[in-house]
Structure formats: C-alpha cells, structure tokens
C-alpha positions in Angstrom: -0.9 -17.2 -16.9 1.2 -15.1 -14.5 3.4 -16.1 -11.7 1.2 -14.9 -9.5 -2.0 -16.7 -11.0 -0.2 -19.5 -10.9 1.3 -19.6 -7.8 -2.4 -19.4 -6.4 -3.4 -21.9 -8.5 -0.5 -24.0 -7.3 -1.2 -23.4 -3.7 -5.4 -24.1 -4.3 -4.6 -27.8 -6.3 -2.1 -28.6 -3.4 -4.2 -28.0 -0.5 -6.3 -30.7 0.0 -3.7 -33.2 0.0 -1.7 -30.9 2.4 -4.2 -31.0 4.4 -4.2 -34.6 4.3 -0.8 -35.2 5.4 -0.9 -33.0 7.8 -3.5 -34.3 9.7 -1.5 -38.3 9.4 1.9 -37.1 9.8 1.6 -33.5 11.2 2.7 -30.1 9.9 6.2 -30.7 10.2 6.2 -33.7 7.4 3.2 -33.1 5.2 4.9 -31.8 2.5 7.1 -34.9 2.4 4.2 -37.0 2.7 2.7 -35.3 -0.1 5.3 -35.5 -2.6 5.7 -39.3 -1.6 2.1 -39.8 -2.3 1.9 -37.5 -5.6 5.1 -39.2 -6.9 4.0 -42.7 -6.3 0.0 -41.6 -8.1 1.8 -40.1 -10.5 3.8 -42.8 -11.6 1.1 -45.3 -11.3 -1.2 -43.5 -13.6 1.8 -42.9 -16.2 2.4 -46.9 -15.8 -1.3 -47.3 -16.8 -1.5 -45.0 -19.3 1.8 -46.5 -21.0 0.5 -50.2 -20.7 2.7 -51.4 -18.7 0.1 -53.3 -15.7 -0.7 -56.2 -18.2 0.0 -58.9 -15.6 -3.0 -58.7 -15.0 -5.4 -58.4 -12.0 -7.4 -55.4 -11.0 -6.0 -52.2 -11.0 -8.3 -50.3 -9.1 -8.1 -53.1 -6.4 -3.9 -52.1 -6.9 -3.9 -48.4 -6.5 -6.6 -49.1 -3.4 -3.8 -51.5 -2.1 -1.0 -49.2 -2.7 -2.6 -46.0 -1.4 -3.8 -47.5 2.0 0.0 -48.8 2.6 1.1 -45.9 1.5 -1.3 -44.3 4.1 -0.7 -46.8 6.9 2.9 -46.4 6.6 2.7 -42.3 7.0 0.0 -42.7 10.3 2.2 -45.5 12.1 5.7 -43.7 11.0 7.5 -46.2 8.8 
C-alpha cells in the first residue's frame, strides 16, 4: 500500500472518532481526546487479550464503565 493509500485510509478509520471528540471537547482538542480514548481502548483490549482481567467481574460492564468516565470527563473538562 502507498503513502498515499494509506494516508486516506488513515484519515477514513480516524474520522469517526474525530468526529466524536469534536463534538464533546471541540475542534481545538479532539485529537487529544482521541488519542486519550484510542490509547486507553487499546490498552484495555491488549489487557484482555493477554489475560490479565482475571479478577474477575464483567468486562463488558468495565469497558462500559471506563468509556463513559472517560467520556464524562472530556464533556465536563477534567
């Protein structure tokens, strides 16, 4: 894949959770808000993946939990 074919494919995958952001935290600060959201998915589902939630409990009812704070905290600017 070129640089170009994947630049576009970059920007396409990227979008909706630019658009996202943008719309809790405004223009100025989505990107920031979407690399704090991708990094903290990211390293939930690598956590998962690697076995290391065995504490127990329900880890959809986790991620649900640690996305809307997540969320929360970007709309009222903590």
């Amino acid at each position: 894949m070129g640089t170009i074919q994947f630049d576009a494919a970059r920007a396409a995958t990227s979008a909706p959770v630019l658009r996202a952001t943008a719309a809790a935290v405004g223009a100025d600060h989505a990107l920031d808000a979407a690399r704090l959201l991708t990094a903290w998915a990211t390293g939930f589902v690598t956590m998962e993946l690697a076995g290391a939630f065995r504490l127990g409990g329900d880890l959809d009812d986790a991620y649900d939990y640690g996305i809307a704070h997540h969320v929360g905290s970007l709309v009222s600017g903590e």
